[in-house]
Structures are given as structure tokens and as C-alpha cells.
C-alpha positions as CSV (number, residue, x, y, z in Angstrom):
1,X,101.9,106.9,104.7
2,X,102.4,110.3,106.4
3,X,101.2,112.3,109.4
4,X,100.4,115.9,108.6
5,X,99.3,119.1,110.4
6,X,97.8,122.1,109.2
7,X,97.7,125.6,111.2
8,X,97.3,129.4,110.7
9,X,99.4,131.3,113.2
10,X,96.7,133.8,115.1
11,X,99.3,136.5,116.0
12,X,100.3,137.3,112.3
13,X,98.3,135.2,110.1
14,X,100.8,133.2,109.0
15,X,100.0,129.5,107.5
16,X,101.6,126.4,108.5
17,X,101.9,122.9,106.9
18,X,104.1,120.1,108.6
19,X,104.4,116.9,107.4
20,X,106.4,113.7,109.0
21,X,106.2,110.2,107.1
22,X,108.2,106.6,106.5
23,X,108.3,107.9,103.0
24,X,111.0,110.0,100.9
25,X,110.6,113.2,100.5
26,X,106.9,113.7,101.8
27,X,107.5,117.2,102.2
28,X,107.5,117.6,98.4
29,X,104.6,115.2,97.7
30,X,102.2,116.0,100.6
31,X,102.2,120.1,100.8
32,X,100.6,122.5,98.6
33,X,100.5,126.3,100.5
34,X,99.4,129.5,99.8
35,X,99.1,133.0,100.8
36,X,96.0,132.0,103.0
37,X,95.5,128.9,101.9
38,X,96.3,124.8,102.9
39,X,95.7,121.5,101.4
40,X,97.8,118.4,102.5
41,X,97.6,115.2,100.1
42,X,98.7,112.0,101.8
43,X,98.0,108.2,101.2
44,X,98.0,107.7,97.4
45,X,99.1,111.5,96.9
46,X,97.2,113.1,94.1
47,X,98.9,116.1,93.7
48,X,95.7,117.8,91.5
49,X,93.9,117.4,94.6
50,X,96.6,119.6,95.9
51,X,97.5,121.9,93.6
52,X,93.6,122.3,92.1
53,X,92.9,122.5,95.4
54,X,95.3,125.4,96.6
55,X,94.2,127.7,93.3
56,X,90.4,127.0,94.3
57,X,90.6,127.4,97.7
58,X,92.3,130.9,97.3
59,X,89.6,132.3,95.2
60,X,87.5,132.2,97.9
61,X,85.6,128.6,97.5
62,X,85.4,126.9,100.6
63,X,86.8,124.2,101.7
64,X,83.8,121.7,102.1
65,X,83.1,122.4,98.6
66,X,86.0,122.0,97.3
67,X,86.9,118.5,98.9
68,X,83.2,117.5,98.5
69,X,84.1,117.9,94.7
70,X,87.5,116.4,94.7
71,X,85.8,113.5,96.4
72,X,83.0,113.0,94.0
73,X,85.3,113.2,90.7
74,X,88.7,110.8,92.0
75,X,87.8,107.4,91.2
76,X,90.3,106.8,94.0
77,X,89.4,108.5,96.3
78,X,89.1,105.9,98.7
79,X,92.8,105.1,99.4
80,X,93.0,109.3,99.6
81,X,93.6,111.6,102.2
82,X,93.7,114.8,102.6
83,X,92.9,117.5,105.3
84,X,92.9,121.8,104.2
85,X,92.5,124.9,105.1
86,X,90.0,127.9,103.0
87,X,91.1,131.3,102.9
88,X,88.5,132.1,105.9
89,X,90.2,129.4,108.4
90,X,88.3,127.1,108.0
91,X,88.9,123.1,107.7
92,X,87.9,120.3,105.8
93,X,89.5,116.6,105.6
94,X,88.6,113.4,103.9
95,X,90.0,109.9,105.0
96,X,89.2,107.5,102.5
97,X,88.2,104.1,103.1
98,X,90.6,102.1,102.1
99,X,93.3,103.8,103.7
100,X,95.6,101.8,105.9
101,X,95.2,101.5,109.2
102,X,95.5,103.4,111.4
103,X,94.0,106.1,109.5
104,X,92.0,109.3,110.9
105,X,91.6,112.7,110.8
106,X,91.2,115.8,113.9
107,X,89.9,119.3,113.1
108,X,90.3,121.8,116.3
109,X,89.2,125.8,115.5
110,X,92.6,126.3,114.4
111,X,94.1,123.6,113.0
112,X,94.1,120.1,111.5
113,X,95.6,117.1,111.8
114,X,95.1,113.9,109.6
115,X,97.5,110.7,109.0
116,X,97.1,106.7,108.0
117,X,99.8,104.3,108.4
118,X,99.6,105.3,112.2
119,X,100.0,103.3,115.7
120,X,96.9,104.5,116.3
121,X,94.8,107.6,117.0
122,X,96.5,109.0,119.9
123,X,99.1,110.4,117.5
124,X,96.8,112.7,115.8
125,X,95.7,113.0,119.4
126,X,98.9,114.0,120.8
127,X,99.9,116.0,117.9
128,X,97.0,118.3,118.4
129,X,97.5,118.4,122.2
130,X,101.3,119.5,122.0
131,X,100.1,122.2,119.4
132,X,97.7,123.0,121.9
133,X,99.6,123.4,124.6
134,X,102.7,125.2,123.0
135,X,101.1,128.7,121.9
136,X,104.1,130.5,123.9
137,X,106.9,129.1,121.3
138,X,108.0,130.5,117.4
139,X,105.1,129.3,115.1
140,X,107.9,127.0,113.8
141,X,108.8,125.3,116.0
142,X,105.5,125.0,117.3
143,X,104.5,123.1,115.0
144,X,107.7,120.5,115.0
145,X,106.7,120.4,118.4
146,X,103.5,119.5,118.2
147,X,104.4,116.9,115.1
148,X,107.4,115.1,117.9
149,X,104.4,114.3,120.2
150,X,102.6,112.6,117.5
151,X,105.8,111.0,116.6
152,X,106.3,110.3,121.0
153,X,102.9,108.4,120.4
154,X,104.0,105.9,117.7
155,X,104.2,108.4,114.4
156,X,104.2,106.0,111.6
157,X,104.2,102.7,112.4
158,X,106.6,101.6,109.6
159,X,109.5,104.2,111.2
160,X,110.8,107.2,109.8
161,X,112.4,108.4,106.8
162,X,111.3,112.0,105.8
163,X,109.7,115.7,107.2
164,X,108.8,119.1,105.7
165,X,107.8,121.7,106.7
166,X,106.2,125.1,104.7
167,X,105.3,128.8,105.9
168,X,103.7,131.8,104.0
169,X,103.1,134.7,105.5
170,X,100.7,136.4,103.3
171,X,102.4,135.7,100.1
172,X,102.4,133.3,97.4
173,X,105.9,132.6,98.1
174,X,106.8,131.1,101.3
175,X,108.8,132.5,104.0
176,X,110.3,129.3,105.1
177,X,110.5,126.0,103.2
178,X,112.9,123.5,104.7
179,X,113.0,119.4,104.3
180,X,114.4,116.4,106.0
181,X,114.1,113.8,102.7
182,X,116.1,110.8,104.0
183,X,116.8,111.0,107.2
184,X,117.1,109.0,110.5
185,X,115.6,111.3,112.3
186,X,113.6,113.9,110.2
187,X,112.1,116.1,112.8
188,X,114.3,116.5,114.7
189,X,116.8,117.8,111.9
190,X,114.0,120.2,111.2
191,X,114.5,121.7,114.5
192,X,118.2,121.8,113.8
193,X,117.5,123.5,110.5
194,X,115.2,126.1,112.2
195,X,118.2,126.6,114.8
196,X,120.4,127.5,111.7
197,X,117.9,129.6,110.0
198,X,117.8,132.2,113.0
199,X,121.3,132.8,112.4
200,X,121.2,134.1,109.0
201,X,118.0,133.1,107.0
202,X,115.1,135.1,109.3
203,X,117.3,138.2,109.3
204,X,117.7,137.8,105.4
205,X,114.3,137.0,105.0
206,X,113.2,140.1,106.7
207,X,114.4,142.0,102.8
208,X,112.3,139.4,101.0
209,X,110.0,141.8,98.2
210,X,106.5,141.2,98.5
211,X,103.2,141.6,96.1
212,X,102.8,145.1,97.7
213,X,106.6,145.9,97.7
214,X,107.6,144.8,95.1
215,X,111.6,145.8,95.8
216,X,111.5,144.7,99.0
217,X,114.5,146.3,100.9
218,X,116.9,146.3,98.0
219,X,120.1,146.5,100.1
220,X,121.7,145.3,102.7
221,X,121.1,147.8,105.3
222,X,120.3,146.7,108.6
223,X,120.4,143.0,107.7
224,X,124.5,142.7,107.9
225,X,123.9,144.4,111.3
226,X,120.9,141.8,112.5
227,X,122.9,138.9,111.4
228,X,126.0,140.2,113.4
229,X,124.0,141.3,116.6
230,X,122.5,137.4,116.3
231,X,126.0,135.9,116.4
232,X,127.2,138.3,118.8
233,X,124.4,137.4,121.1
234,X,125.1,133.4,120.5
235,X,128.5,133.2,120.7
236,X,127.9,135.5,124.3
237,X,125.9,132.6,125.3
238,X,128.2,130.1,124.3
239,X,125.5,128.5,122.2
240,X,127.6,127.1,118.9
241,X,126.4,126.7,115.6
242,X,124.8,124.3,114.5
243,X,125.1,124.6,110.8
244,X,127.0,121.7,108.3
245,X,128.2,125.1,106.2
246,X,131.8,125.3,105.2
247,X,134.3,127.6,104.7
248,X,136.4,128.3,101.8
């Protein structure tokens, strides 16, 4: 199963993992990120490989090592995958053998991309291309960019079912987590979802506490006042919302 793509953001150093598959809830099985860190675990998911992986990876082993290892220990590790990212950038991915076809795996300077159960390898191609080729939008939506070409180029070939999509920006928390687990049409309601999140979420996240500040910005001061000049802005452009959200 699955199609995944792996990036760190070069203007703030933020960390991207986006994952599409003909499998439910992939985004919960397949991503494991960290402050500066990546792995995605696809095929037969082993989610030590993931989780091992992410806690090894940020104390400063490198990638190479660390799937060399995971490699060498997994009995199965031939109907694995799994692509990732060390805390310097740099990229590592392993494609077992017995992975269904198609099955492959793409590392550029500044990202990755690695799926099985493909039409073939112009979606990795693609996928990489449109991330490529889209440095001008919101890291976000980059990257659901980027994973809709791959999808434009065949995707999975069973169809679709699920998409996820995970950023941290410097913490061990994320800034964004958001998933599509059974859906017609999973990334393109993670673009609707990332449509929604500008107009409350972003400015709300913007008083998220961090490792150094540990408070964060305890009120509400300026963020009631971001979220209004948002919807003021949208409503002037006649743009409605897209949210499902009720109202008592």
C-alpha cells in the first residue's frame, strides 16, 4: 500500500510527512515525525521501525545507520518499506523485495518519496516534480500538491481510501496533524481541511507553548483579533467557508 513524501521546509525548517494510500487510516500507520526528524513505514507497517526509528534518528544517528540496522534485525524486511529523514537532512529509504509492484523509492536533496502498490514509477516521479516545481505555495499545501500529481499519475493502483498529513516545526509536538481516514477523495479533503485551518487553527496555533516557552502566549490577546481580521478579509472576498462546523 501507500505513497508517501517526506520534506523539510528550507524557509523555516519545518518537517513534512504526507502520506496517500487505498488503505484506512494510513496517516496513523505510516507517519512517525519529530522535531527534526522523519521516518515513513509503509508496506507491512512496522511501526518499531517507525517509532525506534524517530527516537534514534533524533539523537543524532544517521539515517543510513539506522535503516541499515532496521534492515539487518526485521526478518521481514522484505515486504517493508520505508523512506526517512536524520536530524542533518539527510535521506535514507529501503524498498524491500517482496514488495508489490509497483514499488520504488526517489531521494532528491530535499526530500523523499517512496510507495508500492503503484501504476508505476512516474508517480513517485511526478510527485517529486510537482514538489519541485511548487516552492512559491504554503509548505502545506505544497506538499498535497505535490502528493495530487502522484495521485494525476495513477496513485495507488487499487484506488483510494485514506491521506495524512503531519508538520513540526521544531517541536516534539506537531504544528499541524490532520487526516482523511475513509474517504473518497482523501487529498483533496486535506486541502479542504487546510482551507479551514487558516480560518481559525494557524491563528490559534500561533499561542501554541513550546520547549523554550514553556507558557506560550497564555491569553488570548491578539489571536481573537487575527481570527477576526481573517474572516473579515474572506467574507470581503466573498470566499465562504468551507468548514462542516455547526452552530449551537
Amino acid at each position: 500500500m501507500t505513497f508517501s513524501l517526506i520534506a523539510k521546509n528550507p524557509e523555516d525548517g519545518a518537517i513534512g510527512l504526507i502520506v496517500a494510500s487505498r488503505f484506512f487510516a494510513c496517516g496513523a500507520a505510516v507517519s512517525y515525525v519529530g522535531a527534526s526528524v522523519a521516518v515513513a513505514s509503509q508496506a507491512f507497517c512496522n511501526p518499531v521501525w517507525g517509532t525506534e526509528g524517530r527516537r534514534r534518528l533524533a539523537a543524532g544517528e544517521t539515517a543510513e545507520e539506522v535503516l541499515s540496522d532496521f534492515i539487518h534485525r526485521d526478518a521481514g524486511q522484505a515486504i517493508r518499506q520505508a523512506h526517512m529523514m536524520d536530524a542533518k537532512g539527510n535521506f535514507a529509504a529501503h524498498t524491500g523485495a517482496d514488495c508489490v509492484d509497483w514499488a520504488g523509492h526517489l531521494i532528491a536533496d530535499d526530500h523523499s518519496v517512496a510507495g508500492n502498490m503503484l501504476a508505476g514509477p512516474e508517480v513517485i516521479e511526478a510527485t517529486s516534480e510537482a514538489y519541485q516545481a511548487h516552492a512559491d505555495l504554503p509548505f502545506a499545501l505544497r506538499l498535497i500538491t505535490a502528493m495530487q500529481a502522484g495521485e494525476a499519475a495513477g496513485g495507488d493502483k487499487r484506488g483510494r481510501q485514506a491521506a495524512g498529513l503531519v508538520i513540526h516545526r521544531g517541536e516534539d509536538h506537531a504544528w499541524l496533524d490532520i487526516r482523511a481516514d475513509d474517504h473518497a477523495d482523501p487529498l483533496g479533503e486535506l486541502a479542504r481541511l487546510w482551507e479551514v485551518a487558516q480560518e481559525r487553527y494557524v491563528h490559534f496555533a500561533k499561542g501554541m507553548p513550546t520547549a523554550a516557552k514553556f507558557s506560550g502566549l497564555p491569553t488570548r490577546d491578539g489571536i481573537d483579533a487575527d481570527i477576526a481580521r481573517a474572516e473579515a478579509e474572506r467574507l470581503a472576498a466573498g470566499i465562504p467557508s468551507r468548514s462542516h462546523a455547526t452552530t449551537a
